[in-house]
N, C-alpha and C positions, 0 to 999 in steps of 0.2 A: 184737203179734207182730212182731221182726223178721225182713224178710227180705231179704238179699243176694242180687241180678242179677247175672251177667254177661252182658252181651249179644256175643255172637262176632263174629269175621267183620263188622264193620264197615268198609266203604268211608273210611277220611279220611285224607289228606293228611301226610306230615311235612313240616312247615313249612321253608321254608326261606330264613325270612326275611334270619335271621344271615348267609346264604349269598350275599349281593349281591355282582354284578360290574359293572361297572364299567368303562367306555371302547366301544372301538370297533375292527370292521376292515372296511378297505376298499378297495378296487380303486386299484392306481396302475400306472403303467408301469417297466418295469425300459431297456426301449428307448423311444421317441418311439410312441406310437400302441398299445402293444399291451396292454396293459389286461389284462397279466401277473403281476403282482405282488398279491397280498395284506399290507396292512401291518397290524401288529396292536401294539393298543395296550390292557394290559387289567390291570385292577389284580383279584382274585379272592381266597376265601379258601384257606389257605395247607393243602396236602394233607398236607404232607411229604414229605421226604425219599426215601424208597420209594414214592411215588404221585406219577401226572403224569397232567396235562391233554394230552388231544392235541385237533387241531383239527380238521374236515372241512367241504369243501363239500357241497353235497347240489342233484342235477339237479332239474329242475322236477317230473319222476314222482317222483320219490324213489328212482329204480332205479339211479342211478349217484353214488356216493360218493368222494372226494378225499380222503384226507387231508392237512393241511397242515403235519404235523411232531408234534410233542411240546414243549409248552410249557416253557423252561428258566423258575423262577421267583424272584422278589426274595423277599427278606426280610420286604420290607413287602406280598408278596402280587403286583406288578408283574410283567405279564408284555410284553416287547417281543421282538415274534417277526416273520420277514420270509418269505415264501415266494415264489419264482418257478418259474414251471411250467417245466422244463426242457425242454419242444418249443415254446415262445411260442405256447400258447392263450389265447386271450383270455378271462379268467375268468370277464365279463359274458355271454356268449354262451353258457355251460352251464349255470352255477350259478345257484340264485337263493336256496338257504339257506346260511348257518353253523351250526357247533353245535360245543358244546363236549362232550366227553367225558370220563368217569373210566378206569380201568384196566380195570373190567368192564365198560367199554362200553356201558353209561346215560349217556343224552343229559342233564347236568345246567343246561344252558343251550343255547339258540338263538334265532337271527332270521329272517326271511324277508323277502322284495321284494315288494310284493303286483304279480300278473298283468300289472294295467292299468299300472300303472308300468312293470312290468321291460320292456316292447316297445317303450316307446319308448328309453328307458336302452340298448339292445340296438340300436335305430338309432342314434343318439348315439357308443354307444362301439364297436362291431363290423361291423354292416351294416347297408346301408340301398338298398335295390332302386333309387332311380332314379341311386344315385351308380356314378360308375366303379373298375371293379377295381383291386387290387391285383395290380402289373406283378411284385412280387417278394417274397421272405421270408416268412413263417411263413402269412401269409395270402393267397397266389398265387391270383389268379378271383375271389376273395370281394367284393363290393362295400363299400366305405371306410365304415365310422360318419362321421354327420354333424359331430361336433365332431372326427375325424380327418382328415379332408379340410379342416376349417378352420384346423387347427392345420399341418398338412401345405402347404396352397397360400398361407398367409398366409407361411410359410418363404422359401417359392419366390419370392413374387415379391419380397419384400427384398430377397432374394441378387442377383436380376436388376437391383435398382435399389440396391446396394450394388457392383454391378458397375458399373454405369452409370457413377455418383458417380466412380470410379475410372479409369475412360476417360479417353485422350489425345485422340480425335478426335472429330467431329461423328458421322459415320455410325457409329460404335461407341454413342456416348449411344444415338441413337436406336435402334438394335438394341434395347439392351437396356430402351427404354422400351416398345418391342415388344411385349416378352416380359411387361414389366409388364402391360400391356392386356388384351395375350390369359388373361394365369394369371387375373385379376380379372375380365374377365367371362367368362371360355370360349369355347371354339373357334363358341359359336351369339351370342356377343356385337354388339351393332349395331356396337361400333368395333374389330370384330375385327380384326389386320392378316398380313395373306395374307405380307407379305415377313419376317415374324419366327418364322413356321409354327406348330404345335401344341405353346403354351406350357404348363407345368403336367400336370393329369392331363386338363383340355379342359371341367373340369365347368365353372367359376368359384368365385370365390373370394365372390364376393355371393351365387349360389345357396347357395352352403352358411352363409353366413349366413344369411338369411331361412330357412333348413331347420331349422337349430340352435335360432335363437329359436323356432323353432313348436314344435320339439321338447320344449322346457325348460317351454315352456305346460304343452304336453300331458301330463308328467311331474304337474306339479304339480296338474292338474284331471283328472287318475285317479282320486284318492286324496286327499280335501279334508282330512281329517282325518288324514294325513302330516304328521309336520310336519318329518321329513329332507327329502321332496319340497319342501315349502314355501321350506324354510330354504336350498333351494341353488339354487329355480329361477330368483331373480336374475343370480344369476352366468352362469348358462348363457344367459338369455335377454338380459339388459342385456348383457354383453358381445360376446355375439354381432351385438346392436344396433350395438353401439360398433364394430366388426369393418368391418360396411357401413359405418358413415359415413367411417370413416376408408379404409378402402380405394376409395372411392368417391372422394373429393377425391385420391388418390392416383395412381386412373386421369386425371383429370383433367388434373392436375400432370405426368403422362405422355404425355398426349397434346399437351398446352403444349408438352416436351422434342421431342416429332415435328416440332413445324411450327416449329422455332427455326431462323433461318439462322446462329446461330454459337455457339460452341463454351461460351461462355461460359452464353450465356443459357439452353442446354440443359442446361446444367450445373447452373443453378439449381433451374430445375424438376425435373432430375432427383432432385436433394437434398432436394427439399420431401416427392416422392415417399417418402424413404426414410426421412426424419423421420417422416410418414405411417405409413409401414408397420410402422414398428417399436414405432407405440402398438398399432396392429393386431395385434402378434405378441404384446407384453408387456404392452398397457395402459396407461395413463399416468397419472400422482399430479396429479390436476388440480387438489384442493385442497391440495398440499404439505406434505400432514401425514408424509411419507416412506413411504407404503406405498399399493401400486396397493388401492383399499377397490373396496366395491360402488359398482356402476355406474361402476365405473373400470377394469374388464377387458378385454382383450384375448382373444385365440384361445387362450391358455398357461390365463388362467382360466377360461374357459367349458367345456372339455377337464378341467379339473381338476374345476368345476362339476360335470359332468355326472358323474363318477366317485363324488362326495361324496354323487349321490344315490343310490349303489349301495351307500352304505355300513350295515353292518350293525351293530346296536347291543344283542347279546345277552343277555336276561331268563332269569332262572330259569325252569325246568321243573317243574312240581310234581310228586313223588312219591310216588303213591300207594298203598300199602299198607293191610295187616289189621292191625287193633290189636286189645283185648281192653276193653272200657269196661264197667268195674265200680260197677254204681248200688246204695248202702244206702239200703230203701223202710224204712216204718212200713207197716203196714196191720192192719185188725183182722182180729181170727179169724173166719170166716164158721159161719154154721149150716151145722149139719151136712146135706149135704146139695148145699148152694147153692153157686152159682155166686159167685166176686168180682167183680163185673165193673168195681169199683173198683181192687182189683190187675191185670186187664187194660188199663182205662186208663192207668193209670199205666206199664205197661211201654208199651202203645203209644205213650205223650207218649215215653219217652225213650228209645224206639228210633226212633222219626221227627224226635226234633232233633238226634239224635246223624246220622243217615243226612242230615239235610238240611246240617246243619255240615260233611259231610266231602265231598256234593258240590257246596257253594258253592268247595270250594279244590281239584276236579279237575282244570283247566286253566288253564293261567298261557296267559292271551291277547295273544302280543305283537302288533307291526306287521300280521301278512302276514293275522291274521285280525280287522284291524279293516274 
């Protein structure tokens, strides 16, 4: 006898494998320090015309939502979309997921930070309890992320020995080699100097070095099995290595301009300074292959470092739905009477591989739950 199942109400998945995307978005500045910008870079399958992607952050509870526009899209599926939070929040300090959406407002992609990582990422790029506040602009009280105070006081002391370099007189070099000393090590510095006053923000510009590097450690041994963590905490931590050594021969070079009796020789040192500093700010192509690589960073890549590892990198979301799975059995005719308990098995086998196939493809597990 045959007989034709259908089994209802099945738990499984449409696939949506066809449906792969492709690229990345991630935290950058729109100003120097403020970790305002969302840039997005995303190739996806193509909706049409009448249908659009929009973008959203999503808070660590999940209770507070952004949207980040309405994806304009390429032909070939490309989407390059730029968002800046028009009050300058710092996007690292609220958010910790993306997600992509359709028109009805189904999550068909998303990424997340996972926990252990986002805290330190969140000192790094927004705040950090033992650094000093922000005197001005979007972030007034807040204390400095550590790779923003590196990027911020490596600035500062340039400018003071870009000044220097530029003096006509002896007591003006040394002013401004001063100013170098105190921005690099801070106002609790052993060669701090009392006559140039409270250079910089007064942290030092080596604190926040040795802060940065532990920082980009700590990034990356959250989360071993990261492998965005992995991939960026060179930058953050070698660079910020490279930050101290070079600001460190810079004070030096600074303090040689202090004890110089004439115009000239201050001069020098103050230059060697500035040479110093400015691998400090940008990094230097030590092997001259034309581009600042790893472990050739500055305070510009370790700041950018640190950003890369907030970057999100969006997987599909499985959707899952009721289908209808229609199985044609054989089975004999039973006595009369009797039970089949051959046609029970049978529907049991393939209503348990049918339920177990639809929830092995429940959740698409990205990053934030490995």
């Amino acid at each position: 006898m045959g007989l034709s199942l259908s089994l209802l109400a099945l738990l499984m998945p449409v696939s949506l494998a066809n449906a792969e995307v492709r690229g990345e978005a991630v935290i950058r500045d729109s100003s120097p320090g403020l970790s305002d910008e969302l840039s997005i870079s995303l190739t996806m399958p193509i909706l049409g015309s009448s249908h659009t992607y929009e973008g959203w952050l999503v808070s660590d509870d999940g209770h507070t939502a952004l949207s980040v526009g309405e994806f304009d899209q390429g032909a070939d599926g490309s989407v390059s979309h730029t968002y800046i939070s028009p009050d300058g929040t710092n996007l690292a300090s609220e958010y910790s997921e993306f997600q992509i959406k359709d028109d009805s407002g189904d999550v068909l992609y998303s990424d997340s930070i996972s926990e252990g990582g986002l805290s330190h990422i969140r000192n790094l790029l927004f705040s950090h309890s033992g650094n000093p506040d922000y005197t001005s602009g979007a972030h007034e009280g807040v204390a400095k992320g550590t790779s923003v105070g590196l990027r911020d006081q490596a600035d500062a002391a340039l400018l003071h020995a870009t000044n220097g370099v530029g003096s006509t007189t002896l007591s003006d070099v040394q002013l401004h080699a001063g100013h170098v000393i105190n921005i690099i090590e801070g106002d609790d510095g052993d060669n701090f100097v009392a006559d140039a006053g409270s250079s910089g923000d007064g942290h030092g510009l080596l604190n926040y070095a040795a802060a940065a590097s532990a920082e980009g450690k700590a990034v990356a041994a959250s989360d071993s099995s990261d492998t965005t963590f992995a991939s960026h905490e060179s930058a953050v931590s070698a660079s910020a290595d490279n930050v101290a050594t070079w600001a460190a021969s810079a004070r030096d070079a600074a303090i040689s301009a202090r004890s110089a009796t004439t115009l000239g020789v201050a001069s020098a040192f103050i230059t060697n300074a500035e040479t110093l500093l400015g691998r400090a700010v940008s990094g230097f192509d030590t092997d001259r292959d034309g581009s600042v690589g790893a472990g050739e960073g500055g305070a510009l890549q370790a700041h950018a470092g640190a950003q890369n590892m907030a970057t999100y990198e969006p997987t599909v979301v499985a959707i899952v739905e009721l289908v209808e799975v229609e199985v044609e059995v054989e089975v004999e005719a039973p006595d009369t009477g009797d039970i089949n308990y051959g046609l029970l098995a049978i529907i049991s086998l393939v209503a348990g591989a049918a339920l177990v196939t639809g929830g092995g493809f429940l959740l698409n597990r990205n990053r934030s739950a490995a």
